[in-house]
VEXKE-251274 format. One record per residue (C-alpha): residue in three letters; x negated, y, z negated. Coordinates in Angstrom, 3 decimals, decimal comma. Each point is the difference from the previous one (the first is absolute). Layout:
! VEXKE-251274
    aa         c1         c2         c3
   ALA          X          Y          Z
...
//
This chain:
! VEXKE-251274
    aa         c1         c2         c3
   UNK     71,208     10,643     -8,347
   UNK      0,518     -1,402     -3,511
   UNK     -2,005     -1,080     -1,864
   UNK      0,663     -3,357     -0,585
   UNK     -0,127     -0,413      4,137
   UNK     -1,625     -3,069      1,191
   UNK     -2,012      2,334      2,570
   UNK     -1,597      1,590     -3,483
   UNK     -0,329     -3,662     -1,703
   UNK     -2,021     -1,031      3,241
   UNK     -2,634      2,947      0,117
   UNK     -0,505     -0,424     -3,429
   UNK     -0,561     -3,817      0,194
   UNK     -2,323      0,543      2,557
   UNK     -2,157      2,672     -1,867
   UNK      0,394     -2,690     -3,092
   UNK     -1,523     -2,848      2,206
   UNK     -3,242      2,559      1,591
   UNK     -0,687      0,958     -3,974
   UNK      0,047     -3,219     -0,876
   UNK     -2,077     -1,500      2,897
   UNK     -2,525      2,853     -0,758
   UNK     -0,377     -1,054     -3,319
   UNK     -0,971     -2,982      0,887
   UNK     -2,874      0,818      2,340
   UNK     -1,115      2,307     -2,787
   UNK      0,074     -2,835     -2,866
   UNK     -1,621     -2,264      2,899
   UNK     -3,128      2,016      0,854
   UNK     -0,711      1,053     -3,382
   UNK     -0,083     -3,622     -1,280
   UNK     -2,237     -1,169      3,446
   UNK     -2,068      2,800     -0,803
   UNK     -0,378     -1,046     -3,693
   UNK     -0,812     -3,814      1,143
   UNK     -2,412      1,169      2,702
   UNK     -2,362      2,211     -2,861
   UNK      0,776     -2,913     -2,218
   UNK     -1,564     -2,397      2,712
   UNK     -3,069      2,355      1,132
   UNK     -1,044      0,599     -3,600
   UNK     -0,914     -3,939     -0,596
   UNK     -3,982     -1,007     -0,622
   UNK     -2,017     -1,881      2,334
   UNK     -1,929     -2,243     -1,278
   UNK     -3,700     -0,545      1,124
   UNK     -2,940     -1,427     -0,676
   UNK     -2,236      2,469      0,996
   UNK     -1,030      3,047     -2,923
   UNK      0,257      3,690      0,828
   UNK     -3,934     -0,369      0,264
   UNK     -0,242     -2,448      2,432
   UNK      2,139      1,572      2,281
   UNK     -2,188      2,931      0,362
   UNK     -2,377     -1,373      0,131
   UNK      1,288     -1,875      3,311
   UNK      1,151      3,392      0,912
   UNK     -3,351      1,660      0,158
   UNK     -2,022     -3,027      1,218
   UNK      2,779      0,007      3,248
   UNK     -0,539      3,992      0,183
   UNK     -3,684     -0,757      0,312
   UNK      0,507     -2,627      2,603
   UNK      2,167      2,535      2,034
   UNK      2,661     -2,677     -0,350
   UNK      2,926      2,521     -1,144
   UNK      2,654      1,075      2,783
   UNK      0,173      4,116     -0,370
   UNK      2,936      0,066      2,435
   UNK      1,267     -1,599      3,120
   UNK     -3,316      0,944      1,687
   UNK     -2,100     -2,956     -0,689
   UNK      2,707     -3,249     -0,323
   UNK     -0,126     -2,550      0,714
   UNK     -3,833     -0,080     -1,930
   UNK     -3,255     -0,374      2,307
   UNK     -2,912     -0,633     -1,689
   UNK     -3,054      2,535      0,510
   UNK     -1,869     -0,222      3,181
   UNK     -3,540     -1,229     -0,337
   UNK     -2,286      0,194      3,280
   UNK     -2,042     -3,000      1,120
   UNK     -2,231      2,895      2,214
   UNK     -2,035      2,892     -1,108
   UNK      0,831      3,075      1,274
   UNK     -2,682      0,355      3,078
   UNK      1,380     -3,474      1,347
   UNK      3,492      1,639      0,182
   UNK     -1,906      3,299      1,744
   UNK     -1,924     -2,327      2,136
   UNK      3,943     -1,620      0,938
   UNK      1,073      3,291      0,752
   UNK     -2,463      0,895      2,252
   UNK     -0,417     -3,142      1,662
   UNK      3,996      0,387      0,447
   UNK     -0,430      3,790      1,398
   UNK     -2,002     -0,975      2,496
   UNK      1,751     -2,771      1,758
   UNK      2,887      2,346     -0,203
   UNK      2,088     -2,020     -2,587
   UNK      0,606      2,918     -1,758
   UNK      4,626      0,588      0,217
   UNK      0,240      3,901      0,804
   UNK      3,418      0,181     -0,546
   UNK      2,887     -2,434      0,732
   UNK     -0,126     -0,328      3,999
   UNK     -3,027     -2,356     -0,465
   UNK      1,406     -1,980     -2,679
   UNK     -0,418     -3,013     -0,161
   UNK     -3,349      0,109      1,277
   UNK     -0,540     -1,000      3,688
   UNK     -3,605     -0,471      1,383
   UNK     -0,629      2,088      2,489
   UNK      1,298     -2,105      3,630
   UNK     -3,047     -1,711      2,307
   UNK      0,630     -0,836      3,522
   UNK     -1,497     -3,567      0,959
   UNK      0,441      0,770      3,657
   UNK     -1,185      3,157      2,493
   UNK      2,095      2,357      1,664
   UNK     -0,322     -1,337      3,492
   UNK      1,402     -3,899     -1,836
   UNK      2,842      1,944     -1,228
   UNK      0,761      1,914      3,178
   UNK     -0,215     -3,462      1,690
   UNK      2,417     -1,557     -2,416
   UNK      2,678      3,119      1,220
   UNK     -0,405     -0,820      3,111
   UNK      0,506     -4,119     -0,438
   UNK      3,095      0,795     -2,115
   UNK      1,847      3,048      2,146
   UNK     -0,385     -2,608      3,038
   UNK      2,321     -2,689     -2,656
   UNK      1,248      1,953     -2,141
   UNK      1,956     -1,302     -3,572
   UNK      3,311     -0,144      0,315
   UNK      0,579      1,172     -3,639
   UNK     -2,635      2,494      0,397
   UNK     -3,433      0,685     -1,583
   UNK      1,749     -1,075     -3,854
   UNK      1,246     -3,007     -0,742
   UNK      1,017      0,466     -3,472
   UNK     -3,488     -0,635     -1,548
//
């Protein structure tokens, strides 16, 4: 191969035209980055003093209006009971004993317990009325 070979002039045009292009992405991020510091070292103005923010700081601390992490957004204010504590243990018990109480999630949501209106020989007698004409689309209709 000589050297003056186009196969030569081609590889080194190419290598020419990546040092070039790389160049330019250098020169390029070092002048965004140079803009961007430029840009996020700019005042604000306000016209609140350093005091007065504080002092909104520690009156929203005291409030327990401050977010400490994901935990408590979006911001509920602080329960306050309308009923004393024995009203609430009077609930409970009053709830215990009708059998309210959920024991675990089979009897949620709560179901009172089931009362039958009629006797067991109304109920036999209602077996025998309907196995004598019986449904056609059987005991379930789809309600």
């Amino acid at each position: 191969m000589r050297i003056g070979s186009p196969l030569i002039f081609v590889n080194y045009r190419k290598k020419k035209m990546a040092i070039n292009q790389l160049a330019a992405a250098l020169v390029l991020t070092v002048l965004s980055g140079s803009v961007l510091a430029a840009s996020s070292s700019a005042t604000t103005v306000t016209s609140k003093t350093r005091a007065q923010v504080v002092a909104e700081l520690i009156q929203a601390r005291a409030n327990g209006e401050l977010s400490v992490g994901d935990s408590n957004y979006p911001y509920q204010p602080t329960f306050v009971s309308t009923k004393t504590r024995a009203q609430v243990l009077a609930e409970l018990a009053q709830a215990r004993a009708r059998g309210e109480m959920p024991v675990g999630d089979s009897d949620y949501p709560y179901q009172p317990k089931f009362v039958s209106t009629k006797t067991r020989a109304q109920v036999q007698a209602e077996l025998v009325e309907y196995n004598k004409n019986p449904d056609p689309q059987g005991l379930y209709q789809g309600y």
